[in-house]
Residue frames relative to the residue before (quaternion, step in Angstrom):
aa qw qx qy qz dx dy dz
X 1.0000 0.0000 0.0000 0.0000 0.00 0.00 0.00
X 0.2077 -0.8370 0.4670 0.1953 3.19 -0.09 1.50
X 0.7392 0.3796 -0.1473 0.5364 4.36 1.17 -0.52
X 0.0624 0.8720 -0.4856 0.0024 3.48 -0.31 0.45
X 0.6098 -0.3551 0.4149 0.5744 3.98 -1.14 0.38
X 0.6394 0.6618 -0.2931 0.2595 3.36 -0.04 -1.28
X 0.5902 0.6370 -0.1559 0.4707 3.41 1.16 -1.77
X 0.7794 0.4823 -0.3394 0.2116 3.38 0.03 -1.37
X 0.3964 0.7393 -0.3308 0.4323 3.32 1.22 -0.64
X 0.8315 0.0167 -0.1169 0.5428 3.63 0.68 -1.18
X 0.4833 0.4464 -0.5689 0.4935 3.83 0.52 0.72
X 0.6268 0.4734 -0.4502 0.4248 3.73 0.52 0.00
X 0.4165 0.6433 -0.3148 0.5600 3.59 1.73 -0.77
X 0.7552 0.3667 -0.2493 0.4828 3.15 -0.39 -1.34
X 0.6015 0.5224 -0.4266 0.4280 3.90 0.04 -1.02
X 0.7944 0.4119 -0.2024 0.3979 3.53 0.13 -1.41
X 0.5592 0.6362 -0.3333 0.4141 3.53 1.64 -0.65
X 0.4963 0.6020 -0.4872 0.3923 3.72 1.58 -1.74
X 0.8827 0.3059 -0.3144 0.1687 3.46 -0.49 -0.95
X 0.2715 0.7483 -0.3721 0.4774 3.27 1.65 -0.25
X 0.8187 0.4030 -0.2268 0.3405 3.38 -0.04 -1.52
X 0.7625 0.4748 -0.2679 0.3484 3.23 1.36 -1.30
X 0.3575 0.7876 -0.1749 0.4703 3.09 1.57 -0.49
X 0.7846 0.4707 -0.0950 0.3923 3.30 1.10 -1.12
X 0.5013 0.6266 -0.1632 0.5740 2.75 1.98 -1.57
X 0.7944 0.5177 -0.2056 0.2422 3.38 0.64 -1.05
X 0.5934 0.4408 -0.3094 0.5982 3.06 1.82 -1.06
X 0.4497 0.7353 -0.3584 0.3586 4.04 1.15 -0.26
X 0.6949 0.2149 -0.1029 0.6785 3.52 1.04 -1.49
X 0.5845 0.3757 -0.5690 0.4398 3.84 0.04 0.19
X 0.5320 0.3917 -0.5056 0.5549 4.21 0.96 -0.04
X 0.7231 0.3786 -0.4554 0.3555 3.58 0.00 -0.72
X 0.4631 0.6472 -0.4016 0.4532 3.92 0.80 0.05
X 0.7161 0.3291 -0.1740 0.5904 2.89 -0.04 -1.91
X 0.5558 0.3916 -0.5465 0.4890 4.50 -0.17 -0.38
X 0.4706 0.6289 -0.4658 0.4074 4.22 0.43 -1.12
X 0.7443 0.5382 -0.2645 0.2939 3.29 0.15 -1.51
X 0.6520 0.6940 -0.1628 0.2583 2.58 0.76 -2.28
X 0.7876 0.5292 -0.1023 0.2985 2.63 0.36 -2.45
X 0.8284 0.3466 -0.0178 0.4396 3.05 0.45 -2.17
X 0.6541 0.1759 -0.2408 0.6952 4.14 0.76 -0.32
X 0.6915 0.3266 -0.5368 0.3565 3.91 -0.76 -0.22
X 0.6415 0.3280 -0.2045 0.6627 3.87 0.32 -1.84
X 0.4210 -0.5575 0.7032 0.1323 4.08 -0.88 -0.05
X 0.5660 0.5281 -0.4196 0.4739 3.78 0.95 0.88
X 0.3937 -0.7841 0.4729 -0.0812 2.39 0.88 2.88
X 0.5381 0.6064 -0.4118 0.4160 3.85 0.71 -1.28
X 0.7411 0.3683 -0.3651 0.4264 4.05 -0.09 -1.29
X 0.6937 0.3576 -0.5853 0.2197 3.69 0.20 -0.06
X 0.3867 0.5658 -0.5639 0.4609 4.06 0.98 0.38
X 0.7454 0.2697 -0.4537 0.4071 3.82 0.11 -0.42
X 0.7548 0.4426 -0.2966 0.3826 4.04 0.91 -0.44
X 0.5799 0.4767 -0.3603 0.5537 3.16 1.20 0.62
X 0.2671 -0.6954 0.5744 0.3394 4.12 -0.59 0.53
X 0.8490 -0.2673 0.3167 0.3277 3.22 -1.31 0.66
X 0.8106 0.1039 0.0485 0.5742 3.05 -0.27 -0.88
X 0.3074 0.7275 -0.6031 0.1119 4.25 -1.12 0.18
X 0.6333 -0.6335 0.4095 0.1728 2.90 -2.08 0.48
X 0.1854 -0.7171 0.6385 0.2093 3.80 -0.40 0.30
X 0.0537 0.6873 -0.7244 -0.0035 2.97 -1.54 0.36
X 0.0695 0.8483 -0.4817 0.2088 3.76 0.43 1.63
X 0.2979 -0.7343 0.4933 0.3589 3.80 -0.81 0.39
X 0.5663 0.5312 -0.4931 0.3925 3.84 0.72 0.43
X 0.6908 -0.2627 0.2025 0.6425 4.12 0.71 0.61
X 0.7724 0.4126 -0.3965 0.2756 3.89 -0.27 -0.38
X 0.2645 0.7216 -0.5879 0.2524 3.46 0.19 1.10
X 0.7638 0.1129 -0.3012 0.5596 3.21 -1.07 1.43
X 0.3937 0.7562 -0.4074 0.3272 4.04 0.92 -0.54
X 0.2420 -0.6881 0.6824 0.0475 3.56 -0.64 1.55
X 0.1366 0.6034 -0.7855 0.0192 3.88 -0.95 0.91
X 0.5505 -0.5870 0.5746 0.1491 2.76 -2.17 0.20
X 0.7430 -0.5050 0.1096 0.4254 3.84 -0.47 1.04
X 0.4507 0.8099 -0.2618 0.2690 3.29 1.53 -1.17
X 0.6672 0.6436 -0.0950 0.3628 2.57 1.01 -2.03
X 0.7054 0.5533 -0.1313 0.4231 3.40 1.23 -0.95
X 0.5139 0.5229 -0.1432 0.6648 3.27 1.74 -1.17
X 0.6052 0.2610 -0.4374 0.6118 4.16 0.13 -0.53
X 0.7505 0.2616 -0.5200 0.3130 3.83 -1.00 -0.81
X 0.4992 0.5309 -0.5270 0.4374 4.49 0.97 -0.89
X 0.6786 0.5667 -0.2698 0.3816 3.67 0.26 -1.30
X 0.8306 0.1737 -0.3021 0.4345 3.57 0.41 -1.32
X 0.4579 0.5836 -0.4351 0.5103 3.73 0.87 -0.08
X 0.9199 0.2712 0.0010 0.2831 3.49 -0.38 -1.27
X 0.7206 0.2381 -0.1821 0.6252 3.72 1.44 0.04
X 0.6977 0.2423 -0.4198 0.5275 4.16 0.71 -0.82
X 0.7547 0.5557 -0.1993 0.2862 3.46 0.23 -1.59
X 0.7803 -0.0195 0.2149 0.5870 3.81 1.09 -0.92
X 0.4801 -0.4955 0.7020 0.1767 3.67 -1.45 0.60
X 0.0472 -0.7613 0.6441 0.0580 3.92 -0.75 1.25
X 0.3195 0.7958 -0.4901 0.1565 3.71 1.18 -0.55
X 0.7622 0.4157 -0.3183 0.3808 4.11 0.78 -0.50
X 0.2723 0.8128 -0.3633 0.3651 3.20 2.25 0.27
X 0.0508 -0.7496 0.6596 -0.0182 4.30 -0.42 1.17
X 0.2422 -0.6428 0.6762 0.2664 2.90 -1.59 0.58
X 0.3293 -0.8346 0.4071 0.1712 3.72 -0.27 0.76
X 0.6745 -0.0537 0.0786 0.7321 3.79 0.77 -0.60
X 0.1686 -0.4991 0.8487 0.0470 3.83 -2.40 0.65
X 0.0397 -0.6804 0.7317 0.0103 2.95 -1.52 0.58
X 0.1387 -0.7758 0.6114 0.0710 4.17 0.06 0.94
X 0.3932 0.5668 -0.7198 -0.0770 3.41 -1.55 0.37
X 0.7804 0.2145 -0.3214 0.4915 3.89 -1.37 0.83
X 0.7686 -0.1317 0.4062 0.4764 3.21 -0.68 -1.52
X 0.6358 0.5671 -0.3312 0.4056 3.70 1.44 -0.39
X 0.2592 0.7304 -0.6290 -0.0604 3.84 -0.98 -0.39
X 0.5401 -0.7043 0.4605 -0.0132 2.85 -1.85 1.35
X 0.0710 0.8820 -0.4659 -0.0066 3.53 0.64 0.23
X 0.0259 0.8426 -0.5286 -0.0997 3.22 -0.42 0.96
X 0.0698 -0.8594 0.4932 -0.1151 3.73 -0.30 1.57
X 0.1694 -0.8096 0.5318 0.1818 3.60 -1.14 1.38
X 0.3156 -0.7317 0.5781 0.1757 3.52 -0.98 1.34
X 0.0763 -0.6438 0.7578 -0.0746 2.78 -1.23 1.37
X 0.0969 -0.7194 0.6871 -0.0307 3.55 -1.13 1.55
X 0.2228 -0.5554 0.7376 0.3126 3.94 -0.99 0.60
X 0.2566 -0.6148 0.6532 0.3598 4.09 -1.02 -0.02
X 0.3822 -0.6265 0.6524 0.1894 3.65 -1.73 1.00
X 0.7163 0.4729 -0.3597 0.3659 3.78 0.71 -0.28
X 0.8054 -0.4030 0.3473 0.2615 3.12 -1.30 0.85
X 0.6869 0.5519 -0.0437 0.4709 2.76 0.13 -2.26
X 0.8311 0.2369 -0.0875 0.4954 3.68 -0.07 -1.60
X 0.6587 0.3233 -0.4815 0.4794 4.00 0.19 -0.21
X 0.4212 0.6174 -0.5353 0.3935 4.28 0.77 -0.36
X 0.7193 0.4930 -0.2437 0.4245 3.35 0.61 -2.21
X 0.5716 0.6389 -0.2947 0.4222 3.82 0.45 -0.82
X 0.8878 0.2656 -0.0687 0.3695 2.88 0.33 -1.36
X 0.5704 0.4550 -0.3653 0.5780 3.72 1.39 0.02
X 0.8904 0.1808 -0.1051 0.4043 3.98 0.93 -1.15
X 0.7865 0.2765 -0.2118 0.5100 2.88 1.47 -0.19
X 0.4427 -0.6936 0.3359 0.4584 4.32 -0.19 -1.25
X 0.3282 -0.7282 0.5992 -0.0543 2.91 -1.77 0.38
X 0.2682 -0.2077 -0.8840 0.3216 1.40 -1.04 2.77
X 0.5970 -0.4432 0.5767 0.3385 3.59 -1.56 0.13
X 0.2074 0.7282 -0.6513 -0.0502 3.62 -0.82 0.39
X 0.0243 -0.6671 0.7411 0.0718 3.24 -1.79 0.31
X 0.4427 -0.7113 0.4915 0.2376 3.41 -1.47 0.21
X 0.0032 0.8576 -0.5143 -0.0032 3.98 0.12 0.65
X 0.1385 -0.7050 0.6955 0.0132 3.24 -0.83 0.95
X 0.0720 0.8380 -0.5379 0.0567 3.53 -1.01 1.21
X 0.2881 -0.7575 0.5851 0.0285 3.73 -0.89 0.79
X 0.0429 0.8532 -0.5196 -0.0174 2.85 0.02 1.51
X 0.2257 -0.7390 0.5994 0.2091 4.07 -0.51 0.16
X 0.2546 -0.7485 0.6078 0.0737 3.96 -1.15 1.65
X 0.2435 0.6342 -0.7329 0.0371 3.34 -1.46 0.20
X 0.9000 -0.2222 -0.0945 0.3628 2.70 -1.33 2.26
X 0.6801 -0.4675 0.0789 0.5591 3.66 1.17 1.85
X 0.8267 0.2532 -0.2310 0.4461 3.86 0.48 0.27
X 0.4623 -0.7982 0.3476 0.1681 3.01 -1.25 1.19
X 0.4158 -0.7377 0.5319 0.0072 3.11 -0.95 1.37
X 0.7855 0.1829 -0.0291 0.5905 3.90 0.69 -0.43
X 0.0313 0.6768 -0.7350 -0.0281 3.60 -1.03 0.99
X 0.0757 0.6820 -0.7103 -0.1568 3.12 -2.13 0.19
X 0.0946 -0.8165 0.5627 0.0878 3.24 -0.07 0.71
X 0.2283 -0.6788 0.6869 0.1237 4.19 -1.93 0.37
X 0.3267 0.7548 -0.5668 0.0481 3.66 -0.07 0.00
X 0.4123 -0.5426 0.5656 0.4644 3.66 -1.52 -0.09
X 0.1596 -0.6864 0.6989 0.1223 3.64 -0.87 0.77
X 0.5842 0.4136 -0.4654 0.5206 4.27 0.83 -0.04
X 0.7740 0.4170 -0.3927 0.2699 3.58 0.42 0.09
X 0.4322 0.6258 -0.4100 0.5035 2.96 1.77 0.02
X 0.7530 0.5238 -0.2641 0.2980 3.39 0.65 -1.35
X 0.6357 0.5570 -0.2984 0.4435 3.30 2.14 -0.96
X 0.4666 0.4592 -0.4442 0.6117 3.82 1.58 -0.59
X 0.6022 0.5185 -0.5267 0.3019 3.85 -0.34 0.07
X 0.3411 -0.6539 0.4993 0.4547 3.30 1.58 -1.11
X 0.3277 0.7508 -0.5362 0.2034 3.96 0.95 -0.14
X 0.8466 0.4018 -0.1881 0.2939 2.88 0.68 -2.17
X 0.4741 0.6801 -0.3036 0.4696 3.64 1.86 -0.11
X 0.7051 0.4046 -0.3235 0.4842 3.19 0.54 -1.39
X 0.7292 0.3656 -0.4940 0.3009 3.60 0.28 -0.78
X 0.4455 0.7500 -0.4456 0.2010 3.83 1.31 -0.17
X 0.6307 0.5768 -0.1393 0.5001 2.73 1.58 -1.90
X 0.8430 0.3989 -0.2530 0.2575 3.40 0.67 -0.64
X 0.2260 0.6552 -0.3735 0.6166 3.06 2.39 0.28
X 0.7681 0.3783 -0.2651 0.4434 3.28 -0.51 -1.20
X 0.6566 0.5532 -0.3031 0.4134 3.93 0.77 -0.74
X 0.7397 0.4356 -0.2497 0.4480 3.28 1.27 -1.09
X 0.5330 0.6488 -0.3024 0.4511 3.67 1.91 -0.55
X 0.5856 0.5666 -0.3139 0.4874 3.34 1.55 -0.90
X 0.6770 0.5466 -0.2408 0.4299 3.58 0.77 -1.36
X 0.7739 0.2072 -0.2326 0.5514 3.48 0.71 -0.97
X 0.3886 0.5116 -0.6257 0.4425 3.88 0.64 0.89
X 0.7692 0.4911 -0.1972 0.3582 3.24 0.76 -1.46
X 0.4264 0.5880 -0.4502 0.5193 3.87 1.72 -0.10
X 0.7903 0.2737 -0.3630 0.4108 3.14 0.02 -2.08
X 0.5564 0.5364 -0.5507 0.3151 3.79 0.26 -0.97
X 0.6945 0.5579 -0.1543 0.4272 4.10 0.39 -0.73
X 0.4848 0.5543 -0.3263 0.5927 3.47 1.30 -1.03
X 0.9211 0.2002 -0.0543 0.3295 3.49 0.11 -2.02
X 0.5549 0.6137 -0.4073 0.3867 2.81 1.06 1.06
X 0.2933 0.6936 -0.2545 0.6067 2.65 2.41 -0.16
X 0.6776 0.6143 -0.1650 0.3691 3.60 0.16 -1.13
X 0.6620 0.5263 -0.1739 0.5045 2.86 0.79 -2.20
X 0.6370 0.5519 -0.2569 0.4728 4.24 0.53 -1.70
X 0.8213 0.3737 -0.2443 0.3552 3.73 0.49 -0.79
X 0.5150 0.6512 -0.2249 0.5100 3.17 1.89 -0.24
Protein backbone atom coordinates (compact mmCIF):
# COMPACT_ATOMS: atom_id res chain seq x y z
CA UNK A 1 0.00 0.00 0.00
CA UNK A 2 1.80 2.64 -1.50
CA UNK A 3 -0.66 5.88 0.53
CA UNK A 4 -2.10 5.42 3.71
CA UNK A 5 -4.58 7.34 6.44
CA UNK A 6 -1.52 7.60 8.31
CA UNK A 7 0.45 9.49 5.36
CA UNK A 8 -1.71 12.41 5.03
CA UNK A 9 -0.50 14.17 7.91
CA UNK A 10 2.91 14.46 6.07
CA UNK A 11 1.95 14.87 2.27
CA UNK A 12 -0.15 17.77 3.45
CA UNK A 13 3.34 18.97 5.15
CA UNK A 14 5.25 18.54 2.31
CA UNK A 15 2.49 20.22 -0.10
CA UNK A 16 2.44 23.37 2.02
CA UNK A 17 6.37 23.06 2.27
CA UNK A 18 6.60 23.05 -2.12
CA UNK A 19 6.04 26.62 -1.96
CA UNK A 20 8.02 27.53 0.99
CA UNK A 21 11.04 26.15 -0.65
CA UNK A 22 10.43 27.90 -3.90
CA UNK A 23 9.90 31.02 -2.39
CA UNK A 24 13.19 30.66 -0.83
CA UNK A 25 15.11 29.83 -3.92
CA UNK A 26 13.68 32.89 -5.14
CA UNK A 27 14.48 35.42 -2.53
CA UNK A 28 18.15 33.39 -2.82
CA UNK A 29 18.76 34.30 -6.63
CA UNK A 30 17.10 37.77 -6.45
CA UNK A 31 20.34 38.26 -3.63
CA UNK A 32 22.58 36.72 -6.07
CA UNK A 33 21.45 39.57 -8.65
CA UNK A 34 21.22 42.36 -6.61
CA UNK A 35 25.26 41.03 -5.08
CA UNK A 36 25.91 41.02 -9.42
CA UNK A 37 25.30 44.58 -9.20
CA UNK A 38 26.93 45.37 -6.17
CA UNK A 39 30.01 43.56 -6.71
CA UNK A 40 30.84 43.96 -10.38
CA UNK A 41 29.40 47.80 -11.35
CA UNK A 42 29.00 49.53 -7.77
CA UNK A 43 32.60 48.10 -5.91
CA UNK A 44 34.40 47.77 -9.66
CA UNK A 45 35.28 43.98 -8.74
CA UNK A 46 34.95 43.32 -12.51
CA UNK A 47 36.62 39.76 -11.29
CA UNK A 48 33.04 38.56 -9.33
CA UNK A 49 31.13 38.61 -12.49
CA UNK A 50 33.22 35.17 -13.65
CA UNK A 51 32.04 33.57 -10.35
CA UNK A 52 28.12 34.85 -10.97
CA UNK A 53 27.86 33.83 -14.25
CA UNK A 54 28.16 29.75 -15.16
CA UNK A 55 30.72 29.13 -17.52
CA UNK A 56 29.25 28.93 -20.34
CA UNK A 57 25.50 31.17 -20.87
CA UNK A 58 22.99 32.65 -22.98
CA UNK A 59 22.66 36.33 -24.00
CA UNK A 60 19.82 37.67 -25.19
CA UNK A 61 20.90 41.54 -26.11
CA UNK A 62 19.28 44.10 -28.56
CA UNK A 63 22.70 45.03 -30.25
CA UNK A 64 23.03 41.42 -32.43
CA UNK A 65 23.48 38.85 -29.51
CA UNK A 66 20.35 37.03 -29.31
CA UNK A 67 20.43 33.43 -28.56
CA UNK A 68 24.58 33.87 -28.39
CA UNK A 69 26.35 31.30 -26.01
CA UNK A 70 29.48 33.41 -24.43
CA UNK A 71 31.64 32.35 -21.86
CA UNK A 72 31.76 34.14 -18.28
CA UNK A 73 34.71 36.33 -19.32
CA UNK A 74 32.67 38.05 -21.49
CA UNK A 75 30.76 39.36 -18.55
CA UNK A 76 33.85 40.39 -16.43
CA UNK A 77 35.44 42.54 -19.67
CA UNK A 78 32.06 44.68 -20.31
CA UNK A 79 31.91 45.11 -15.65
CA UNK A 80 35.67 46.07 -16.12
CA UNK A 81 35.44 48.26 -19.25
CA UNK A 82 32.35 50.21 -18.10
CA UNK A 83 32.96 50.29 -14.42
CA UNK A 84 36.86 50.48 -13.57
CA UNK A 85 38.93 51.86 -17.08
CA UNK A 86 36.26 54.04 -18.71
CA UNK A 87 34.23 55.48 -15.50
CA UNK A 88 33.56 54.98 -11.60
CA UNK A 89 29.90 52.96 -11.49
CA UNK A 90 29.73 53.08 -7.56
CA UNK A 91 26.35 55.58 -7.80
CA UNK A 92 24.88 52.64 -9.93
CA UNK A 93 21.17 51.36 -7.77
CA UNK A 94 19.36 48.57 -8.31
CA UNK A 95 15.88 50.02 -7.81
CA UNK A 96 13.12 47.25 -7.67
CA UNK A 97 13.56 42.76 -8.35
CA UNK A 98 10.76 41.04 -9.10
CA UNK A 99 11.60 36.86 -8.77
CA UNK A 100 9.34 34.23 -10.23
CA UNK A 101 10.86 30.36 -10.88
CA UNK A 102 14.41 30.51 -11.55
CA UNK A 103 14.02 34.03 -13.38
CA UNK A 104 14.54 37.66 -11.83
CA UNK A 105 14.10 41.02 -13.22
CA UNK A 106 16.20 43.60 -11.87
CA UNK A 107 15.55 46.78 -12.83
CA UNK A 108 18.92 48.97 -12.24
CA UNK A 109 19.91 52.79 -13.01
CA UNK A 110 23.58 53.05 -14.29
CA UNK A 111 25.10 55.84 -13.29
CA UNK A 112 28.90 56.10 -14.65
CA UNK A 113 31.11 59.37 -13.55
CA UNK A 114 33.58 58.97 -16.95
CA UNK A 115 37.60 58.64 -15.88
CA UNK A 116 38.65 59.88 -19.37
CA UNK A 117 39.63 63.11 -20.27
CA UNK A 118 38.37 63.10 -23.61
CA UNK A 119 34.82 61.54 -22.52
CA UNK A 120 34.00 63.24 -18.99
CA UNK A 121 35.01 66.99 -20.99
CA UNK A 122 32.28 65.73 -23.72
CA UNK A 123 29.67 64.99 -20.88
CA UNK A 124 30.11 67.69 -19.22
CA UNK A 125 29.90 70.64 -21.86
CA UNK A 126 27.02 68.51 -24.14
CA UNK A 127 25.81 66.11 -22.34
CA UNK A 128 25.74 64.97 -17.99
CA UNK A 129 27.41 63.75 -15.25
CA UNK A 130 26.90 60.91 -13.71
CA UNK A 131 25.86 59.03 -16.97
CA UNK A 132 22.60 57.31 -16.38
CA UNK A 133 20.58 54.81 -18.25
CA UNK A 134 17.78 52.57 -17.29
CA UNK A 135 18.41 48.61 -17.74
CA UNK A 136 16.04 46.13 -17.16
CA UNK A 137 17.57 42.59 -16.95
CA UNK A 138 16.32 38.88 -16.74
CA UNK A 139 18.52 36.97 -15.36
CA UNK A 140 17.86 32.92 -15.36
CA UNK A 141 19.83 30.64 -12.08
CA UNK A 142 20.90 27.16 -12.07
CA UNK A 143 22.47 25.90 -8.89
CA UNK A 144 23.56 29.82 -7.62
CA UNK A 145 24.76 31.08 -11.11
CA UNK A 146 23.41 32.61 -13.91
CA UNK A 147 22.97 30.78 -16.90
CA UNK A 148 20.63 33.09 -19.17
CA UNK A 149 20.63 36.93 -19.59
CA UNK A 150 18.21 39.24 -21.34
CA UNK A 151 18.76 42.48 -20.89
CA UNK A 152 16.40 46.15 -22.45
CA UNK A 153 18.22 49.27 -21.86
CA UNK A 154 18.32 52.74 -23.75
CA UNK A 155 21.84 52.58 -25.23
CA UNK A 156 20.90 56.34 -27.22
CA UNK A 157 20.67 57.77 -23.91
CA UNK A 158 23.76 56.80 -22.73
CA UNK A 159 25.38 57.95 -25.85
CA UNK A 160 23.24 61.36 -25.52
CA UNK A 161 24.64 61.80 -21.61
CA UNK A 162 28.08 61.33 -23.31
CA UNK A 163 27.30 64.53 -25.26
CA UNK A 164 27.92 62.43 -28.70
CA UNK A 165 24.43 62.75 -29.76
CA UNK A 166 24.76 66.78 -29.14
CA UNK A 167 28.01 67.39 -30.35
CA UNK A 168 27.22 65.80 -33.59
CA UNK A 169 24.04 68.30 -33.55
CA UNK A 170 26.24 71.21 -33.08
CA UNK A 171 28.45 69.98 -35.53
CA UNK A 172 25.74 69.45 -38.26
CA UNK A 173 24.42 72.70 -37.84
CA UNK A 174 28.26 74.05 -38.00
CA UNK A 175 28.87 72.34 -41.20
CA UNK A 176 25.23 73.83 -42.61
CA UNK A 177 26.57 77.20 -41.51
CA UNK A 178 29.96 76.69 -43.37
CA UNK A 179 28.48 75.42 -46.49
CA UNK A 180 25.66 78.29 -46.40
CA UNK A 181 28.50 80.52 -45.99
CA UNK A 182 30.53 78.74 -49.26
CA UNK A 183 27.51 78.63 -51.50
CA UNK A 184 26.44 82.19 -50.24
CA UNK A 185 30.31 83.29 -51.37
CA UNK A 186 30.60 80.96 -54.41
CA UNK A 187 27.36 82.96 -55.74
CA UNK A 188 28.40 85.90 -55.09
CA UNK A 189 31.37 85.21 -56.98
CA UNK A 190 29.26 84.45 -60.02
CA UNK A 191 26.87 87.20 -59.46
CA UNK A 192 30.49 90.02 -59.75
CA UNK A 193 31.52 88.27 -63.01
CA UNK A 194 28.19 88.58 -64.57
Amino acid sequence: MLYSHTMRPYVALLVLALPLAAGEEEENNKALARKFYEEAWIKGNADYASQAFAPRYRVFDPRGRMGQEEGSYFQETIARRWCVINGDCSKTEVLWQVAEGDRVASYVMFRQTPHRLLLGALAHVFGRVPLERPILTVFRFREGKIIETTTQRDDLGIYTDLGFVNAVIVLVFALGGALGVLLTWTMNKVVRRT
